[in-house]
VEXDREN-2710 file (C-alpha; in Angstrom, 1 decimal):
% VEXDREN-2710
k/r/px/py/pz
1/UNK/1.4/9.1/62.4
2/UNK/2.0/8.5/65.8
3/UNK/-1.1/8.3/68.0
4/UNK/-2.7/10.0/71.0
5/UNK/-5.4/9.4/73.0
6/UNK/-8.7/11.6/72.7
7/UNK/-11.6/10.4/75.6
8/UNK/-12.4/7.0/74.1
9/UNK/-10.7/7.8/70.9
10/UNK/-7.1/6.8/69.4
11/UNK/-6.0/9.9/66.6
12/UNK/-3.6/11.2/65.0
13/UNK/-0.8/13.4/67.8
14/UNK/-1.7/16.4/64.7
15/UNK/-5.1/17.1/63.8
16/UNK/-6.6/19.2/61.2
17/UNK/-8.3/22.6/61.8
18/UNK/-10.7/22.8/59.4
19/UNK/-12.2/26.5/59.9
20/UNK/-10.0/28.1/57.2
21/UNK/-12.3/25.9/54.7
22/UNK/-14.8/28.4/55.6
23/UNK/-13.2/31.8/57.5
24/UNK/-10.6/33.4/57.8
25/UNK/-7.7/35.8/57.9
26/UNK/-6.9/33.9/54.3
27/UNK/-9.5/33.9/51.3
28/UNK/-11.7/30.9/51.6
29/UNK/-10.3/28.5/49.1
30/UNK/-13.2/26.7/46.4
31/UNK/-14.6/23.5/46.9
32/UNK/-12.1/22.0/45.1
33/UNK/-9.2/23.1/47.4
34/UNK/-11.3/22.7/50.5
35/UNK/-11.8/19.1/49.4
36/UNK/-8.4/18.4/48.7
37/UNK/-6.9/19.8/51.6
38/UNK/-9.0/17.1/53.7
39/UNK/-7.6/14.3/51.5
40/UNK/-3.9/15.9/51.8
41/UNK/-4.5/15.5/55.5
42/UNK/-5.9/12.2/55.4
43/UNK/-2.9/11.2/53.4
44/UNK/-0.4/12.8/55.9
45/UNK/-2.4/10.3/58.4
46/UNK/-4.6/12.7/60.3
47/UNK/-7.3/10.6/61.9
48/UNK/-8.5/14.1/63.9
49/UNK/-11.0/16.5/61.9
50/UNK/-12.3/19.6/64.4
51/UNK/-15.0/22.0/62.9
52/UNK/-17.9/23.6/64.4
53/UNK/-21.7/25.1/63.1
54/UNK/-20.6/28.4/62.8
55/UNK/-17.4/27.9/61.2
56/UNK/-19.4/29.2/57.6
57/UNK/-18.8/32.4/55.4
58/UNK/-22.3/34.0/56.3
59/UNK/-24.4/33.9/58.9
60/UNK/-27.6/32.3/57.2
61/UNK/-25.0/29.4/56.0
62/UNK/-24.0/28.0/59.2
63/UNK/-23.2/24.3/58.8
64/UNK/-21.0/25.3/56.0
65/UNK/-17.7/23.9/57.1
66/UNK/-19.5/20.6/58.4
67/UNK/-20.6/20.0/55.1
68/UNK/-17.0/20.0/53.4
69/UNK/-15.7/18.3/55.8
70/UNK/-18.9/15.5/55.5
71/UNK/-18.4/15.3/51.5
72/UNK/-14.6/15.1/52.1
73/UNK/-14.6/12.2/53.7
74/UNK/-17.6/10.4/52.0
75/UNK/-15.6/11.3/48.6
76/UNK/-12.5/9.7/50.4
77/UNK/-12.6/6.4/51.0
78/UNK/-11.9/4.1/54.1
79/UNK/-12.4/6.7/56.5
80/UNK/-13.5/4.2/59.6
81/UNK/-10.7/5.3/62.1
82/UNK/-10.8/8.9/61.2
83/UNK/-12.7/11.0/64.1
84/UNK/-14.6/13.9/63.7
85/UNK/-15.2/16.9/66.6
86/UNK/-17.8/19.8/66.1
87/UNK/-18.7/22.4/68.5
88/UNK/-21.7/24.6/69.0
89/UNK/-23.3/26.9/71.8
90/UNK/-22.2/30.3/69.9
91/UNK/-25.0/31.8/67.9
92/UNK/-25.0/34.0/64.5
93/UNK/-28.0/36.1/63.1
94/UNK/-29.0/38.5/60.4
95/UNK/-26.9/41.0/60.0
96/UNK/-23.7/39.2/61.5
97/UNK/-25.0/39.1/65.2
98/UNK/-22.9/36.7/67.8
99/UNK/-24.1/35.1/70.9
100/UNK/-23.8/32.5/72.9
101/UNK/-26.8/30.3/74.2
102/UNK/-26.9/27.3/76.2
103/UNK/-30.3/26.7/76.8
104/UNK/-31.8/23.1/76.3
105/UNK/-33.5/23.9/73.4
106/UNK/-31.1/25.3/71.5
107/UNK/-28.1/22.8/72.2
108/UNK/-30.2/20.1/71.3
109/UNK/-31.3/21.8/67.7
110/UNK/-27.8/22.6/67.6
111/UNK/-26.8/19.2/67.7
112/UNK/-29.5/18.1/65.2
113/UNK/-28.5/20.6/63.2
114/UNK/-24.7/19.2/63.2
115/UNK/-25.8/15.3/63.2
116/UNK/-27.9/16.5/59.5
117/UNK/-24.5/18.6/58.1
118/UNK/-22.2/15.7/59.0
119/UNK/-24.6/13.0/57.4
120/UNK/-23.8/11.3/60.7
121/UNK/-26.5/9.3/62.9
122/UNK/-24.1/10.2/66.4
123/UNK/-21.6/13.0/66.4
124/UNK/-17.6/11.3/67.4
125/UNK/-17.0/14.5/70.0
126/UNK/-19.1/17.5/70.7
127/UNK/-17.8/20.2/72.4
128/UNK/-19.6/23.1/73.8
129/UNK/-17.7/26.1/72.3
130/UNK/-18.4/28.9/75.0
131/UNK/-19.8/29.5/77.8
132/UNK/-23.2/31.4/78.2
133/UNK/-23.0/33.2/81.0
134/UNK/-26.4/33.9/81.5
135/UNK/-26.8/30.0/82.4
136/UNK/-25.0/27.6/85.2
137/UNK/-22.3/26.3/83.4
138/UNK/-22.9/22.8/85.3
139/UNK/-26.5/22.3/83.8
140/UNK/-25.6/23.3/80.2
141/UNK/-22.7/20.1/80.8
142/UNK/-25.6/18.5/82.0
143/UNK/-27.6/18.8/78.4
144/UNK/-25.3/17.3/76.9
145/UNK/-24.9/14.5/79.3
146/UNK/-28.7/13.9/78.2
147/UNK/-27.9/14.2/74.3
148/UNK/-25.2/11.4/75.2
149/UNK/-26.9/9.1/76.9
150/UNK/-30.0/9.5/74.0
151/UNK/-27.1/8.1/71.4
152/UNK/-26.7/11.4/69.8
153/UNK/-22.7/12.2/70.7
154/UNK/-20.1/9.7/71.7
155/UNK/-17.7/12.0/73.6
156/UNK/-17.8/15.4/75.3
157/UNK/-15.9/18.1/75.5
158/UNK/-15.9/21.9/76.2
159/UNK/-13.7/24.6/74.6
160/UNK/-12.3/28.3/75.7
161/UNK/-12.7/26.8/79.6
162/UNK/-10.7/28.0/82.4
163/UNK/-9.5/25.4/85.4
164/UNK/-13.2/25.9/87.3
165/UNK/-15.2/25.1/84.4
166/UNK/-13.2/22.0/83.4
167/UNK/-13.6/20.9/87.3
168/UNK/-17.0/21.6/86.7
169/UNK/-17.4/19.5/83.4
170/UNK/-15.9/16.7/85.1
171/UNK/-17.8/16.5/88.3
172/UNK/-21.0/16.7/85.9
173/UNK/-19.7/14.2/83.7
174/UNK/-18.0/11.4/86.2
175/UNK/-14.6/9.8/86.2
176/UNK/-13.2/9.5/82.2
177/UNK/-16.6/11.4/81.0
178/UNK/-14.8/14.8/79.8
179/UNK/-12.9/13.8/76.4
180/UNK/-11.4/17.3/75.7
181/UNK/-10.5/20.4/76.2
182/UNK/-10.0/22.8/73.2
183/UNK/-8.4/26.0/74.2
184/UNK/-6.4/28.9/72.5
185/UNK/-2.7/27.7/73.2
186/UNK/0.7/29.0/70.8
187/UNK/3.7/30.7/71.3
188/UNK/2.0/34.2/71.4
189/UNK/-1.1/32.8/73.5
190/UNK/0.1/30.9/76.2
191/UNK/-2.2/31.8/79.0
192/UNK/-4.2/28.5/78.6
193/UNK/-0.7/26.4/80.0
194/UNK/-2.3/26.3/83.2
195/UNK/-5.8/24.7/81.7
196/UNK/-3.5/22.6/79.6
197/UNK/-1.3/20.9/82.4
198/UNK/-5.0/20.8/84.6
199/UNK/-6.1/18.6/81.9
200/UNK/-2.7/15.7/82.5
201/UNK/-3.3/15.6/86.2
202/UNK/-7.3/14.7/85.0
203/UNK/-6.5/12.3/81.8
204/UNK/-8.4/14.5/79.5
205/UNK/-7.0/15.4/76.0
206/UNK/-5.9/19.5/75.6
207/UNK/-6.6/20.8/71.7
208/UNK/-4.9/24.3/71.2
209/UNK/-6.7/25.8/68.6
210/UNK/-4.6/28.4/66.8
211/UNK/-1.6/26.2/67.7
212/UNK/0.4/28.5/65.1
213/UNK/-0.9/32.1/66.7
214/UNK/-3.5/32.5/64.3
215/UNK/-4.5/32.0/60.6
216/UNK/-2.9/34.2/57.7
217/UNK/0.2/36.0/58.4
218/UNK/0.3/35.3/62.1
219/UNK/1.4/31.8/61.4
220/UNK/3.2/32.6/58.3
221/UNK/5.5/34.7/60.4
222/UNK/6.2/33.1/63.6
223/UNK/9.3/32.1/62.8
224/UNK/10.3/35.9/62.5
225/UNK/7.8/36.7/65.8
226/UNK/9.8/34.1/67.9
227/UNK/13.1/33.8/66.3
228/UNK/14.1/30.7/68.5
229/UNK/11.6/28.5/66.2
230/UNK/13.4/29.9/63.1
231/UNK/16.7/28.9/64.3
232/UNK/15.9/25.3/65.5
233/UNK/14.1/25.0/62.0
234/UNK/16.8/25.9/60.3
235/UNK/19.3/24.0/61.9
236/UNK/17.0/20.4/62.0
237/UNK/16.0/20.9/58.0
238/UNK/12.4/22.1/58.6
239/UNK/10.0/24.9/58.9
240/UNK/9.5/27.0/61.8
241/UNK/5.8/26.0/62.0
242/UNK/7.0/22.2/62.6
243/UNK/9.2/23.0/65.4
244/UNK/6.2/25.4/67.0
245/UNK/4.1/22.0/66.7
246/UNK/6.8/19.8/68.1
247/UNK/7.3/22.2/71.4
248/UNK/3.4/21.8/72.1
249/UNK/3.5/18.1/71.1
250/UNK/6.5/17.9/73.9
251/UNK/4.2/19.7/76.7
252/UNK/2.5/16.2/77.1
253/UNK/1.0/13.0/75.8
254/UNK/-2.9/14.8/76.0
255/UNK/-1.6/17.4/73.9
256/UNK/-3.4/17.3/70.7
257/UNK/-2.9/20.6/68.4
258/UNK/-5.3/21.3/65.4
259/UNK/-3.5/24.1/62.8
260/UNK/-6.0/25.2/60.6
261/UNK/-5.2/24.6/56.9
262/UNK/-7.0/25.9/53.5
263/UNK/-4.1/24.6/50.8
264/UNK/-2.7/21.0/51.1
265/UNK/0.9/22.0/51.4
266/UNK/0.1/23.4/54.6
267/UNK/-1.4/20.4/56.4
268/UNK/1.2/18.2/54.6
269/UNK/3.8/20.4/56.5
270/UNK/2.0/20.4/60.0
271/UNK/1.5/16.7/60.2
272/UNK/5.4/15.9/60.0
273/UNK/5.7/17.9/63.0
274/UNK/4.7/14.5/64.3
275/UNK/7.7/13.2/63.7
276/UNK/9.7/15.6/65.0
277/UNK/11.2/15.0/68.4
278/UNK/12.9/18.0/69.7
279/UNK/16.0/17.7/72.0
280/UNK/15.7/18.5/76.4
281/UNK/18.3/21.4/75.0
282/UNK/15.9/22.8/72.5
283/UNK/12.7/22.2/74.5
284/UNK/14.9/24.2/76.9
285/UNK/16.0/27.0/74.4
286/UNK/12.7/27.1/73.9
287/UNK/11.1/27.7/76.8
288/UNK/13.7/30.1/78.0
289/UNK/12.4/32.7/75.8
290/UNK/9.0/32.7/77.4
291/UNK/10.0/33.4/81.0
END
């Protein structure tokens, strides 16, 4: 698969989402599929893996997703150029209670906590998954400085930032220190285009999450939801999806998007969307509808 450039990382231009292994809109598939939907990607040539702690089916089994995605790739193979990006900074409790903390103390047990599920002795890229705004966003960037320079993470990143944070994150960090960004981006979310054309002018690599509009029927249907896709599918031989993947995939060379996949087929299909180069017409079409 063609390659794209993530902080000091080469990977794949289509990366796996791997939260549908855990959560959902869709059931959570069995080990089995969860397992084989990492090799399916691997096969296709993904080299990018995103998860997160609290991507897990309950709250007292965070760490879930980290730990398929750990035994998928020990139960792989040669899995030496294949990079791996967790997240933390949003908390879950008894009873299904969400928060956010950025403190010290709990970024660093965080990132324990994700070295331990990923049977990894340093994390490929962290990213802080939201911001705690009870804190300066500047000295939570600032943990994790630390936790890099201790050996613990090789890359950071931050995710669901607006322009101020990521200038933030990059006067904290220093010239080529900020790896990512990892933002909502897809034809029915596209409020993150300014974050995502900040991130060219800076070098840093932009990973929509929900690059499709969302797990279960929202992806399913986008085709139907923006018909232009449908047609340009139709008309070049592949699905829908593909051509949404292509059209982010055009926006720029730090463009990196990560649809979440819980059945093989699905990642097989996402990761020829590599291959795809769309026409200036259809990029055009394309962008017409949106204005």
């Amino acid at each position: 698969m063609r390659p794209r450039h993530l902080g000091p990382f080469t990977v794949s231009a289509i990366g796996l989402g791997a939260m549908p292994l855990s959560m959902g809109a869709n059931a959570r598939p069995d080990r089995a599929q969860a397992l084989a939907t990492v090799h399916a990607a691997l096969d296709a040539g993904v080299t990018f893996i995103d998860t997160a702690d609290i991507y897990a089916p309950t709250w007292d089994t965070m760490g879930h997703n980290e730990e398929i995605v750990a035994e998928a790739l020990a139960s792989y193979g040669d899995v030496g150029d294949v990079v791996v990006g967790t997240k933390g900074g949003i908390t879950r409790g008894e009873g299904e209670t969400w928060g956010r903390d950025g403190s010290p103390e709990y970024l660093r047990g965080a990132v324990e906590a994700s070295l331990r599920a990923l049977r990894r002795d340093v994390i490929d890229l962290y990213q802080w998954h939201r911001p705690d705004r009870w804190r300066v966003y500047g000295e939570c960037i600032a943990t994790l400085k630390e936790l890099q320079e201790e050996g613990k993470i090789r890359a950071i990143g931050i995710s669901n930032a607006d322009v101020e944070e990521i200038d933030v994150a990059l006067e904290v960090l220093g010239e080529g220190g900020l790896a990512s960004v990892q933002n909502e981006f897809s034809p029915r979310f596209r409020s993150s285009r300014d974050e995502l054309e900040h991130c060219a002018a800076h070098g840093v690599a932009f990973l929509p999450w929900s690059p499709l509009g969302g797990t279960g029927t929202a992806s399913k249907e986008v085709g139907a939801l923006y018909p232009v896709f449908d047609e340009i599918g139709e008309a070049r031989g592949v699905s829908p999806q593909q051509v949404v993947l292509a059209w982010e995939l055009s926006l720029g060379d730090h463009v990196v998007p990560i649809p979440g996949a819980s059945r093989p087929a699905s990642i097989e299909d996402s990761a020829r969307a590599a291959d795809l180069d769309l026409t200036d017409e259809e990029i055009t079409q394309i962008e017409s509808q949106f204005r």
